[in-house]
C-alpha positions as CSV (number, residue, x, y, z in Angstrom):
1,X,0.0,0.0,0.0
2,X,1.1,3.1,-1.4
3,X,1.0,7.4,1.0
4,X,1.5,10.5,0.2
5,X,3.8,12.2,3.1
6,X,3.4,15.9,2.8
7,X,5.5,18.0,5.2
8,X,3.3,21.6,4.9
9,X,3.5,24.9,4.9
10,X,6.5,25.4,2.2
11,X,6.4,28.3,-0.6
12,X,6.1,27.1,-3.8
13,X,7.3,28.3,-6.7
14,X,7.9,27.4,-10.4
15,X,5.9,26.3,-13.1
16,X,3.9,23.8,-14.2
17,X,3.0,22.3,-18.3
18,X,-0.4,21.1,-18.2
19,X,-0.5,17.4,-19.4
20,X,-2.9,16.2,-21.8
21,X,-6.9,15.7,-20.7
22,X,-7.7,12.6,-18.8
23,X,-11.8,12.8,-19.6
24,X,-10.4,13.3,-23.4
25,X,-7.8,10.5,-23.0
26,X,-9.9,8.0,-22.2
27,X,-12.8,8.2,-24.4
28,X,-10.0,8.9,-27.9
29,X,-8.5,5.4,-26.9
30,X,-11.9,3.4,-27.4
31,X,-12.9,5.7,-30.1
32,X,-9.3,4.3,-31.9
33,X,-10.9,1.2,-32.5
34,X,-13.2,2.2,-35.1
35,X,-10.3,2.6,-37.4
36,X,-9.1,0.0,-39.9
37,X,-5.7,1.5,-39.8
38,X,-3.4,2.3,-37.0
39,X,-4.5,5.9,-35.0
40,X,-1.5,7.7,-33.1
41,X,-2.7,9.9,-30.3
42,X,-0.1,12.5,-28.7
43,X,0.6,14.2,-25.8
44,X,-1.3,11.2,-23.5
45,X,-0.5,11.8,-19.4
46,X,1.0,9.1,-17.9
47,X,-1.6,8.2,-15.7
48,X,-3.2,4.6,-14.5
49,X,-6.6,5.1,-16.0
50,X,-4.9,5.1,-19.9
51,X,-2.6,1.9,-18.8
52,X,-5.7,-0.1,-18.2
53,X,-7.0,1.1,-21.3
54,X,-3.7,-0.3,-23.2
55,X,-4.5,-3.3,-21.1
56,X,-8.2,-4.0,-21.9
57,X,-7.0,-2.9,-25.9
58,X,-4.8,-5.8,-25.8
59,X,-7.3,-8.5,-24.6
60,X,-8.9,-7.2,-27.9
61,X,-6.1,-8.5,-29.8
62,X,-5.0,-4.7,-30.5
63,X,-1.1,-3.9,-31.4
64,X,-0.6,-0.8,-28.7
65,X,3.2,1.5,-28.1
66,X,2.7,4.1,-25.7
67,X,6.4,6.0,-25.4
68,X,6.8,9.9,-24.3
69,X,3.1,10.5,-24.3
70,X,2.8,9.3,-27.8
71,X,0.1,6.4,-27.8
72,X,0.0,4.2,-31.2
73,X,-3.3,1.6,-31.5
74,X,-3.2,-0.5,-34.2
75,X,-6.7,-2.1,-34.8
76,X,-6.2,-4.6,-37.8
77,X,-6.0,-7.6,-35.8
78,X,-9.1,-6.6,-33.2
79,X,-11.5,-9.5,-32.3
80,X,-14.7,-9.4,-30.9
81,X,-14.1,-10.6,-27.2
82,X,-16.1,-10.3,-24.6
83,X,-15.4,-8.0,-21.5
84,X,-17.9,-8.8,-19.0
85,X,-15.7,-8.6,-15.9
86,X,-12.1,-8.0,-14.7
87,X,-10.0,-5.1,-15.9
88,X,-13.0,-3.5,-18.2
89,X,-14.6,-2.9,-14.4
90,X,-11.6,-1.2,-13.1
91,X,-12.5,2.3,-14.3
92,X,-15.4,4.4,-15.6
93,X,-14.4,4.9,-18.9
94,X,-14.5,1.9,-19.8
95,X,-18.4,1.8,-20.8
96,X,-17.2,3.4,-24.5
97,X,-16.2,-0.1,-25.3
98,X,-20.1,0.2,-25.6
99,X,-20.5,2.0,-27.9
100,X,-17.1,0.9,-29.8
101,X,-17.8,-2.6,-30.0
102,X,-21.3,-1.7,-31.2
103,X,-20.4,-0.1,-34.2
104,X,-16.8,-2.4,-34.8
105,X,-18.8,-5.6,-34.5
106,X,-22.4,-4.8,-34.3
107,X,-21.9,-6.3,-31.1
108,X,-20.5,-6.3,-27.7
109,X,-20.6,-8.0,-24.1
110,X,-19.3,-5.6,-21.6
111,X,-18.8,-5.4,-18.2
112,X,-20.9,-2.7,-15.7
113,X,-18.1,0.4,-15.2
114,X,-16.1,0.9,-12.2
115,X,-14.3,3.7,-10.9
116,X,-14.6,6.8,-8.5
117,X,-17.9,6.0,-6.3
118,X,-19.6,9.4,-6.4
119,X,-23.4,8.4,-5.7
120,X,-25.5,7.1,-8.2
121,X,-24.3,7.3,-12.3
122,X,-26.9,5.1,-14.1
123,X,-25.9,4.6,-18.0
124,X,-29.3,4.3,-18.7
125,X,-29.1,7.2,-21.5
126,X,-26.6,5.3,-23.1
127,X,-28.5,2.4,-23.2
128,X,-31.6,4.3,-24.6
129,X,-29.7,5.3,-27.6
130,X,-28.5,2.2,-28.1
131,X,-31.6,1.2,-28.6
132,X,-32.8,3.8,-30.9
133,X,-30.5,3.0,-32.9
134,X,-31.7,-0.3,-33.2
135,X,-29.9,-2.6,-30.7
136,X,-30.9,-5.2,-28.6
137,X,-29.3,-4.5,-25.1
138,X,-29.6,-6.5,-22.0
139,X,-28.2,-6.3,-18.8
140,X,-27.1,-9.4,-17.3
141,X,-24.9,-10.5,-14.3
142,X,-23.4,-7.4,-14.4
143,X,-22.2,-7.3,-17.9
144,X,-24.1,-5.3,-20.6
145,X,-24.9,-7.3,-23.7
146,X,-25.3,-5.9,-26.9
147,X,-26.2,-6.3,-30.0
148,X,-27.4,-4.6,-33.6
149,X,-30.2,-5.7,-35.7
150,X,-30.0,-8.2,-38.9
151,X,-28.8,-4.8,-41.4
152,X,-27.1,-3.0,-38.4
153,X,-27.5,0.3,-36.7
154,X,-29.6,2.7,-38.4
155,X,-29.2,6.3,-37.9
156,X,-32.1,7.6,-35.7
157,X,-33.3,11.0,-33.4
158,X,-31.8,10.7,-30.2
159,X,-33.2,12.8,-27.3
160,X,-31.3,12.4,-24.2
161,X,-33.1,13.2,-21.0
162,X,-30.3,14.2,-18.5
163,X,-27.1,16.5,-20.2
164,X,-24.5,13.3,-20.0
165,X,-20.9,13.6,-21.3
166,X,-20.3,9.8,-21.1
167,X,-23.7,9.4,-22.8
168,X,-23.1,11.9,-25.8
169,X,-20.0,10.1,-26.4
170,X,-21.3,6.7,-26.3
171,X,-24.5,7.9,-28.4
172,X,-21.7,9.3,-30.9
173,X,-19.1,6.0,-31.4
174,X,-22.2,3.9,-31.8
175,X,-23.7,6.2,-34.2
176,X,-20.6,6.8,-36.4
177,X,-21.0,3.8,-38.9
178,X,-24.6,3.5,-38.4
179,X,-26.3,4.2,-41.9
180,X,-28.6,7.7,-42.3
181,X,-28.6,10.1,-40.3
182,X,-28.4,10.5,-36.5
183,X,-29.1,13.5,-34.5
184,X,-28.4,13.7,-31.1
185,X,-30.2,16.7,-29.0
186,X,-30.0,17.9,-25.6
187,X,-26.2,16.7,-25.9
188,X,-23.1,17.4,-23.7
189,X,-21.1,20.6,-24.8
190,X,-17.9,20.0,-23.2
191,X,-14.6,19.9,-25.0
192,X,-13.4,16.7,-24.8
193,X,-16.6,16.0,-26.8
194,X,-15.1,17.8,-29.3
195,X,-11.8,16.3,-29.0
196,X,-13.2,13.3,-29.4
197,X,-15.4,14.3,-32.5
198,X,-12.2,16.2,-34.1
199,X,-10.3,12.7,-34.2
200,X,-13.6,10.9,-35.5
201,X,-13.4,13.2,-38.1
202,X,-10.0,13.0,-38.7
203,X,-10.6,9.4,-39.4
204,X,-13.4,9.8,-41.9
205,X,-16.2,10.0,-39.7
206,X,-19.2,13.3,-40.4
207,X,-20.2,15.1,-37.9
208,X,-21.0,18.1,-37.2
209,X,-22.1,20.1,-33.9
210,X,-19.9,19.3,-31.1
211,X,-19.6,21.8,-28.9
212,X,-23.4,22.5,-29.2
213,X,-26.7,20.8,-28.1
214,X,-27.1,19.5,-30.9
215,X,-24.5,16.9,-32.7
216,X,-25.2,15.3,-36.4
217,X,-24.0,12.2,-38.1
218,X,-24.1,11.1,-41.2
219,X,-22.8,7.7,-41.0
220,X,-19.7,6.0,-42.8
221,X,-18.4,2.9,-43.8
222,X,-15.4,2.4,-42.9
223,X,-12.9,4.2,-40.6
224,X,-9.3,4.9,-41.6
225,X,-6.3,5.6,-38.8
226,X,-4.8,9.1,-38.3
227,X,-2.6,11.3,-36.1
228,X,-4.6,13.7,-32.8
229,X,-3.5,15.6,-30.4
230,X,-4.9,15.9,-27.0
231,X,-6.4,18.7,-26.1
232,X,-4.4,20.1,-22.5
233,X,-6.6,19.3,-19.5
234,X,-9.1,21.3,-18.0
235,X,-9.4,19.6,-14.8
236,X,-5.6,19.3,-14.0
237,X,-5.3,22.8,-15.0
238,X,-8.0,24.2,-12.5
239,X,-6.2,22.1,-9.8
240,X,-3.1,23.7,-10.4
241,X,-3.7,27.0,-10.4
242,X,-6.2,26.6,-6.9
243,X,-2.6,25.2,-5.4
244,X,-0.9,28.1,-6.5
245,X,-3.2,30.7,-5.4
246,X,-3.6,28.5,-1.8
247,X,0.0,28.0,-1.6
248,X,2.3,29.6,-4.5
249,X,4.7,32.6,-3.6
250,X,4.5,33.3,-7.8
251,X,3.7,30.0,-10.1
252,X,3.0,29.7,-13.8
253,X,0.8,27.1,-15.2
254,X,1.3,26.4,-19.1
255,X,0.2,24.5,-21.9
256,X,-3.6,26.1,-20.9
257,X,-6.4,26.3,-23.2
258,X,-8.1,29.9,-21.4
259,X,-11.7,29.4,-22.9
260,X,-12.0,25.8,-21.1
261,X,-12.0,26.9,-17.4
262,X,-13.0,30.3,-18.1
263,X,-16.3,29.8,-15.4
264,X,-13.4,28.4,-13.2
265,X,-11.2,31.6,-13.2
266,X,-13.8,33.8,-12.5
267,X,-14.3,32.0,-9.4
268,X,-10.7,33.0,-8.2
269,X,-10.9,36.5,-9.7
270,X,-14.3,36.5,-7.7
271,X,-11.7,36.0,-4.4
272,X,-9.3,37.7,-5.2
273,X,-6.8,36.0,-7.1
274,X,-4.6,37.9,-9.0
275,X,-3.9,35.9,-12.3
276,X,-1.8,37.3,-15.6
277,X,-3.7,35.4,-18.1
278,X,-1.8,34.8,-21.2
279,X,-2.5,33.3,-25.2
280,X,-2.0,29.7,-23.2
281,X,-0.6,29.9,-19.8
282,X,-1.5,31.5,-16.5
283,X,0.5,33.2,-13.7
284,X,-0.8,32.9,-10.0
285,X,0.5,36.0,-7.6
286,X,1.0,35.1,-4.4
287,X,-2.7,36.3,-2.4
288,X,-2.5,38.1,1.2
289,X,-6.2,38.6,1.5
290,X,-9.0,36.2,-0.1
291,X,-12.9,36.0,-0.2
292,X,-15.3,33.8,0.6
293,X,-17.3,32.6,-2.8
294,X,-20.2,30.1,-3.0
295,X,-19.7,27.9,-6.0
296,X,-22.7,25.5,-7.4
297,X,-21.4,23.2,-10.3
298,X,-22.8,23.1,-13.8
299,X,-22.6,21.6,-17.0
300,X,-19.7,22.9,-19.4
301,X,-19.5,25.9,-19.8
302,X,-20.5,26.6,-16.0
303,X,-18.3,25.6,-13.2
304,X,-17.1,21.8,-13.3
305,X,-17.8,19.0,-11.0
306,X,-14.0,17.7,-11.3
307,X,-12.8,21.0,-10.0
308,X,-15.3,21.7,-6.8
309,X,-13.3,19.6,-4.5
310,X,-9.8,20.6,-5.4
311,X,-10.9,24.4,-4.8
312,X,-12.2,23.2,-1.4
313,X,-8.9,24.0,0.5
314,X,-8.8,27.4,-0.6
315,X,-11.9,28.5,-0.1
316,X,-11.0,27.7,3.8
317,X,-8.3,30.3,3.8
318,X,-10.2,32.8,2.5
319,X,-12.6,35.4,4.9
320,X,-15.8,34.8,5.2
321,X,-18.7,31.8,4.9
322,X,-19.7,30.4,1.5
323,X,-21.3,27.1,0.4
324,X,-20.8,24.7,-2.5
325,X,-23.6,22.8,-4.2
326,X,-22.6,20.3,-6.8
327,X,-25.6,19.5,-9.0
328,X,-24.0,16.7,-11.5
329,X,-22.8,14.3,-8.3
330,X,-24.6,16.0,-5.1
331,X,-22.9,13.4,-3.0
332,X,-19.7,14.5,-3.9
333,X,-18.8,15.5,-0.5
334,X,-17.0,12.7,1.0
335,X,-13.6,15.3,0.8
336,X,-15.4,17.0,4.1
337,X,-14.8,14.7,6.7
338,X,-11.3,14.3,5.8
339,X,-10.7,17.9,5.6
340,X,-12.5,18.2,9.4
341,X,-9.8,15.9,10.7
342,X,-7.2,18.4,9.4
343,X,-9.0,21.1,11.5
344,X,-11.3,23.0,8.7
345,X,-14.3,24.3,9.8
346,X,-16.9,22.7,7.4
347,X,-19.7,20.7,7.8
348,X,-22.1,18.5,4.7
349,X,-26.6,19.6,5.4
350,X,-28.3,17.4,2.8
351,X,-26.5,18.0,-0.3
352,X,-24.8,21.2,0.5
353,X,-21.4,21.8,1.4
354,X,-20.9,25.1,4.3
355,X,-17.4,26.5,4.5
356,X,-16.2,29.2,6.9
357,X,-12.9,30.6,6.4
358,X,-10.2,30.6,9.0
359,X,-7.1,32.5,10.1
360,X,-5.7,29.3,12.1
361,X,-5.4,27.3,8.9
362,X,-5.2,23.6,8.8
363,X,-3.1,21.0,10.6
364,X,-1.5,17.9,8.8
365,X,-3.5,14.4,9.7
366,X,-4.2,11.1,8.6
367,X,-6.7,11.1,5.5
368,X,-8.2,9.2,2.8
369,X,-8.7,9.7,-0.9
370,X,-12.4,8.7,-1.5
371,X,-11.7,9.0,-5.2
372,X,-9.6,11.1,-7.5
373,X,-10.5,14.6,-7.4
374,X,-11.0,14.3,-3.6
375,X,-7.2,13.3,-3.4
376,X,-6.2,16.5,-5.0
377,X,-7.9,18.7,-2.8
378,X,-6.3,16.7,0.0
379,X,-2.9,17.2,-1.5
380,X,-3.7,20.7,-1.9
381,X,-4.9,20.9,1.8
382,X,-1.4,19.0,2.9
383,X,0.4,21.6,1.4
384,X,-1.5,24.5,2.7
385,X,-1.3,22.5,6.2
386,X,1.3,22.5,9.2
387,X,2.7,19.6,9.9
388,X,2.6,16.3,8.3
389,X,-0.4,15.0,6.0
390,X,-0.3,11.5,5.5
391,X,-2.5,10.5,2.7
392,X,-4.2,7.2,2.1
393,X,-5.8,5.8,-1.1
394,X,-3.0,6.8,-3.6
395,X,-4.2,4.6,-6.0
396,X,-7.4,7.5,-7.0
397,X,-4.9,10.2,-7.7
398,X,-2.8,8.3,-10.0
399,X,-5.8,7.6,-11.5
400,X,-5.6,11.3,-13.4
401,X,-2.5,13.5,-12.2
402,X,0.4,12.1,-14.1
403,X,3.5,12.6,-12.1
404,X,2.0,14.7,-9.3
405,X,5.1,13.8,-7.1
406,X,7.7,15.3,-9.7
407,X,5.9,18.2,-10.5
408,X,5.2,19.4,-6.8
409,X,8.9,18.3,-5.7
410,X,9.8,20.9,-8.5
411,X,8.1,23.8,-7.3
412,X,9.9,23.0,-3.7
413,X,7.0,20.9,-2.0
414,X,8.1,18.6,0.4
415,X,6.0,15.6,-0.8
416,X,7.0,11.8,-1.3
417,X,5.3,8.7,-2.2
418,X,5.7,6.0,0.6
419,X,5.4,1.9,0.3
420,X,4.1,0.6,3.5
């Protein structure tokens, strides 16, 4: 069993290149698949989530290199195997093998997705355009099976009745080679739904929309291999640049794309922050005097789910009460308790997190890592903290922060990764 030993309270300073997005990452590799010739993503983090991807890719019989954040899948070979438990259950993502096996085979058997408990996630919008687009799809000891009519999919109007990133997605690989026309409405805006889209297009695919909330696809044939680059992430990038402001005596934080955490920077200019904002990378001042914000999360564009908790920490040095309310995963608040233990004056009512500020600051403690973005916020916090923070449950924040230790160790944290 793997910690994180934090010794707080240094100054950091430094900078930091933002690696390429996780919630991207994951969904391009299945996406891949569809080719008939090999794809070659670049600029992939180094983080556990795409090494079970490779694995999984390889029980499919796929060729895979991954070398310097360059990431080569070679479909030719792929068989239809089915996934129904083991590594396909180890993370999230995997449920785009849904949709990807649906329109590579007209068929799939796939296991239920694991990953980051954060209440209830049903797939059940996937499943419904599945559906309409004229699969049979059954859920059976704890694997879904599916599989496409006599002629194949056949391009349909899908409605979706929640705004679902994983859904859009899904909705989109499996509509790709369908014939006609698909039209997906009420769909996810984000923009690793366009990342994703940019590469399907890259490999022949027709779609048009992403980015709005409405997406259309003309199906294709066949699929043919090309070179993407991933956009920078979002998520890692917000973390970052709520360390620097909580802890940073001047850090810069590159390789940013401004527009995708614009709702996320107002929040710190809101407090206080002082950022230099540049064509694509940010410089944090250090911050003598914050203020208390209230946050409630949103779908893209509005504020992010991913980056509620790892703002948490500095929201408790600023003056001042404030409350966050995430409305994608209200039970995204597991990061509290932990946070308690380190002294923070915070408490969970319902669904609502209440924060008041405090001059004391926190104390370094014992935690947990309930899942991944809770981990960063309680790196963040060991840093801010006096004292040692031991941290528990490393396995979620290798999960998306590729070399975490390395990067903080360069801005002068004292941080290390322990085997027990």
């Amino acid at each position: 069993m793997n910690k994180i030993v934090i010794n707080g309270g240094k100054s950091l300073s430094g900078e930091i290149v933002i690696n390429g997005a996780k919630n991207s990452v994951v969904a391009l590799i299945p996406a891949a698949i569809l080719a008939e010739s090999p794809v070659t993503l670049e600029g992939v983090p180094d983080i556990s989530d795409v090494h079970s991807l490779i694995e999984i890719l390889k029980d499919f019989h796929v060729d895979v290199t991954f070398e310097n954040g360059v990431l080569t899948i070679d479909p030719t070979h792929i068989q239809s195997v089915p996934m129904p438990t083991g590594k396909i259950q180890s993370l999230r993502a995997s449920y785009y093998f849904m949709g990807a096996t649906l329109s590579r085979f007209n068929e799939g058997v796939i296991g239920l997705p694991g990953g980051c408990f954060l209440g209830p996630r049903p797939i059940d919008q996937h499943i419904k355009g599945f559906e309409a687009l004229g699969a049979s799809v059954k859920n059976e000891r704890g694997a879904i099976y599916l599989k496409a009519k006599e002629h194949g999919l056949a391009g349909t109007r899908i409605y979706l009745d929640v705004v679902s990133i994983g859904a859009t997605i899904n909705c989109i690989l499996a509509a790709v080679k369908a014939k006609g026309k698909t039209i997906i409405e009420n769909a996810a805006r984000e923009p690793e739904i366009i990342d994703v889209v940019t590469l399907l297009n890259n490999m022949g695919a027709k779609i048009r929309g992403a980015g709005t909330d409405v997406i259309r696809i003309e199906g294709v044939s066949h699929l043919s291999g090309c070179t993407h680059t991933v956009i920078p992430d979002r998520i890692e990038a917000g973390t970052y640049l709520a360390l620097a402001a909580a802890c940073g005596s001047g850090i810069r934080i590159k390789n940013v794309i401004v527009e995708h955490i614009e709702s996320f920077i107002a929040k710190l200019e809101e407090m206080g922050v002082q950022l230099a904002i540049g064509e694509d990378d940010i410089f944090v001042y250090p911050s003598e005097t914050l203020k208390m914000v209230s946050i409630k999360t949103q779908p893209y564009p509005g504020f992010a789910t991913d980056l509620q908790q790892p703002i948490t920490p500095l929201l408790l040095k600023a003056n001042g009460t404030g409350t966050v309310m995430d409305t994608i995963y209200p039970k995204r608040v597991k990061h509290i308790a932990e946070l308690v233990r380190m002294g923070a004056m915070s408490k969970v009512e319902g669904d609502t997190i209440h924060l008041t500020g405090s001059l004391d600051g926190l104390t370094g403690a014992k935690v947990q890592a309930s899942d991944l973005r809770a981990g960063a916020c309680l790196v963040i916090a060991g840093l801010m903290a006096k004292g040692t923070t031991e941290i528990y449950g490393v396995e979620h924040i290798l999960r998306g922060y590729a070399h975490i230790i390395d990067n903080l160790t360069a801005l002068g944290a004292d941080i290390q990764m322990i085997q027990e």
